[in-house]
Short mmCIF file of the C-alpha atoms (twelve columns), coordinates in Angstrom:
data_MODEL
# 
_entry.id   MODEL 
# 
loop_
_atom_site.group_PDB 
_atom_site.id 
_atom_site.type_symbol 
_atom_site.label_atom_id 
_atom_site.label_alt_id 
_atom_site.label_comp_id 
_atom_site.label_asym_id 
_atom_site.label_seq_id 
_atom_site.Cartn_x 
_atom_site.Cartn_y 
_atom_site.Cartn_z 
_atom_site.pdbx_PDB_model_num 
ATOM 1  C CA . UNK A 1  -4.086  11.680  24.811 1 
ATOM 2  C CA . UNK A 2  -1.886  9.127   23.997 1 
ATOM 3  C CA . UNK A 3  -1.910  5.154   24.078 1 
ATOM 4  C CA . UNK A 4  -0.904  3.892   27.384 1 
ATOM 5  C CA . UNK A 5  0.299   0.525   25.668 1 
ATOM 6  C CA . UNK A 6  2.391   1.808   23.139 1 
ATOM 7  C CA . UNK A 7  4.178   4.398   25.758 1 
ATOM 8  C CA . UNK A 8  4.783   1.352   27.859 1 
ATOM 9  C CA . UNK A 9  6.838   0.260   24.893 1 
ATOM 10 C CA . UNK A 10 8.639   3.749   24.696 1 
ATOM 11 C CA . UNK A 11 6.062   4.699   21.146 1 
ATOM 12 C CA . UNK A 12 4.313   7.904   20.910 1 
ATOM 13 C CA . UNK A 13 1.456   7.358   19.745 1 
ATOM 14 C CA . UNK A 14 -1.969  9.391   19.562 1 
ATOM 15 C CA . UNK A 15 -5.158  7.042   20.979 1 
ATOM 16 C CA . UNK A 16 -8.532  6.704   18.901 1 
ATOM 17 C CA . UNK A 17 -10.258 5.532   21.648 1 
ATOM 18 C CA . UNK A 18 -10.643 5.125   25.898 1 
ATOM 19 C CA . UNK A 19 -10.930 1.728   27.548 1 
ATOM 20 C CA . UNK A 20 -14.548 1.172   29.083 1 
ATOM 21 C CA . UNK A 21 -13.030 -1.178  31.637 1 
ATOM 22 C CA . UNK A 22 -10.113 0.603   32.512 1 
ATOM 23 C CA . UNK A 23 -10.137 4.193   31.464 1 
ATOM 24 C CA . UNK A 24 -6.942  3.661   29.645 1 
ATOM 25 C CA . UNK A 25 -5.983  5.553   25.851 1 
ATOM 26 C CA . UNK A 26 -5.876  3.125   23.033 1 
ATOM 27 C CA . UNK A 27 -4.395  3.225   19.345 1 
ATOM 28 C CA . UNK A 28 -5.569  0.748   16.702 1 
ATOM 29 C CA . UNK A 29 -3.608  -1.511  17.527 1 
ATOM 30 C CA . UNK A 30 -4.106  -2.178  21.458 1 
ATOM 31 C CA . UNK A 31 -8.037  -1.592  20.982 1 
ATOM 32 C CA . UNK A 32 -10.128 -4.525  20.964 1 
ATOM 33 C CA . UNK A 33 -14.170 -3.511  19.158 1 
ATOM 34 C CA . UNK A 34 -16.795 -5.916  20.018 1 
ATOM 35 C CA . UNK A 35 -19.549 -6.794  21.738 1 
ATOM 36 C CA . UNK A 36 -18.722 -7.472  25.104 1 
ATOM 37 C CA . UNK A 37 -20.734 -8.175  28.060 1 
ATOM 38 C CA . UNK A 38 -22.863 -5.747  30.256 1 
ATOM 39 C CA . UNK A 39 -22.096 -5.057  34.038 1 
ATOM 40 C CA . UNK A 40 -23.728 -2.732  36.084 1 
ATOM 41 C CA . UNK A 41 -20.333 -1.508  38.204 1 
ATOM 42 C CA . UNK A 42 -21.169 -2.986  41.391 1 
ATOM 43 C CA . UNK A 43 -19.005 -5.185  43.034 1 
ATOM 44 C CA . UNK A 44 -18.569 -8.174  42.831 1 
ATOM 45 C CA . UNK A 45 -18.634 -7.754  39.262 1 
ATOM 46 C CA . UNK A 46 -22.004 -9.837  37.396 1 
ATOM 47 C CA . UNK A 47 -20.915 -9.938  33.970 1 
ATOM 48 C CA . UNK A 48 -24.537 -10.493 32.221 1 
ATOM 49 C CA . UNK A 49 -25.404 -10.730 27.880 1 
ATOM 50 C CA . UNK A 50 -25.505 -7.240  25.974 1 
ATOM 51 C CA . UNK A 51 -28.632 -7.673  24.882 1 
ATOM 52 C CA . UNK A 52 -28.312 -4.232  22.404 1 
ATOM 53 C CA . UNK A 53 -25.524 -5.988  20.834 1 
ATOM 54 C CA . UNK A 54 -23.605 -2.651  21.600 1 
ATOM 55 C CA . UNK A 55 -19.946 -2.896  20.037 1 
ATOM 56 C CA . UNK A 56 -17.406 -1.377  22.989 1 
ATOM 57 C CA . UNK A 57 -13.676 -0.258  23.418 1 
ATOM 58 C CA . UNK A 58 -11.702 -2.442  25.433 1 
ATOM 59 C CA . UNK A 59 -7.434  -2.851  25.897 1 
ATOM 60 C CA . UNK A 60 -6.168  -5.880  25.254 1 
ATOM 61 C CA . UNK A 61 -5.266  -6.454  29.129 1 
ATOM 62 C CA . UNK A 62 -8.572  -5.584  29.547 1 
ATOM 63 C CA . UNK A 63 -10.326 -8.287  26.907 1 
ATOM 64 C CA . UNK A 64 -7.405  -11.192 28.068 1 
ATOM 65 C CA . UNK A 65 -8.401  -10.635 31.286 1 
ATOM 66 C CA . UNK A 66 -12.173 -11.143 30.704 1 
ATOM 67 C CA . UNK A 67 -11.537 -13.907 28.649 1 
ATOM 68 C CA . UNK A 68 -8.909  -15.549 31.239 1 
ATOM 69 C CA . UNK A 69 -11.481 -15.164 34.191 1 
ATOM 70 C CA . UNK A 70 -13.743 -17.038 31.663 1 
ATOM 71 C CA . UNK A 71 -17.148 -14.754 32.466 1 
ATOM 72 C CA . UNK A 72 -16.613 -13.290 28.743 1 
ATOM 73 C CA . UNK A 73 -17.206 -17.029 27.516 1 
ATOM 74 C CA . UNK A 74 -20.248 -17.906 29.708 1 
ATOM 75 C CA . UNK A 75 -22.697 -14.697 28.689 1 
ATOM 76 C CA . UNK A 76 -21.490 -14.304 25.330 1 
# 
């Protein structure tokens, strides 16, 4: 599998990891690994604390647009 980021930007390159949000292949560089916060897949989407402190994949579309909807901020 490759990144979907970096073949966006015409790169080749191999992912290390899949998206939980999205599904998408990630390199190194377009992964973000940290705790984020837990949602049970129902919509709409509760965003609620990670209370295993569970690091997780995420893109970086994926993480600015948690951030930008500012739910990462409040349970985190």
């Amino acid at each position: 599998m490759k990144c979907y980021e970096c073949a966006r930007e015409g790169k080749d390159t191999d992912a290390v990891g899949i998206c939980i949000v999205c599904g998408r292949g990630v390199c190194k560089e377009h992964l973000i690994h940290e705790e984020t916060p837990a949602w049970e897949g129902d919509y709409p989407i509760e965003l609620k604390p990670d209370k295993e402190h569970i690091k997780r994949i995420v893109c970086v579309p994926c993480h600015e647009a948690l951030k930008e909807n500012c739910l990462f901020n409040e349970v985190c």
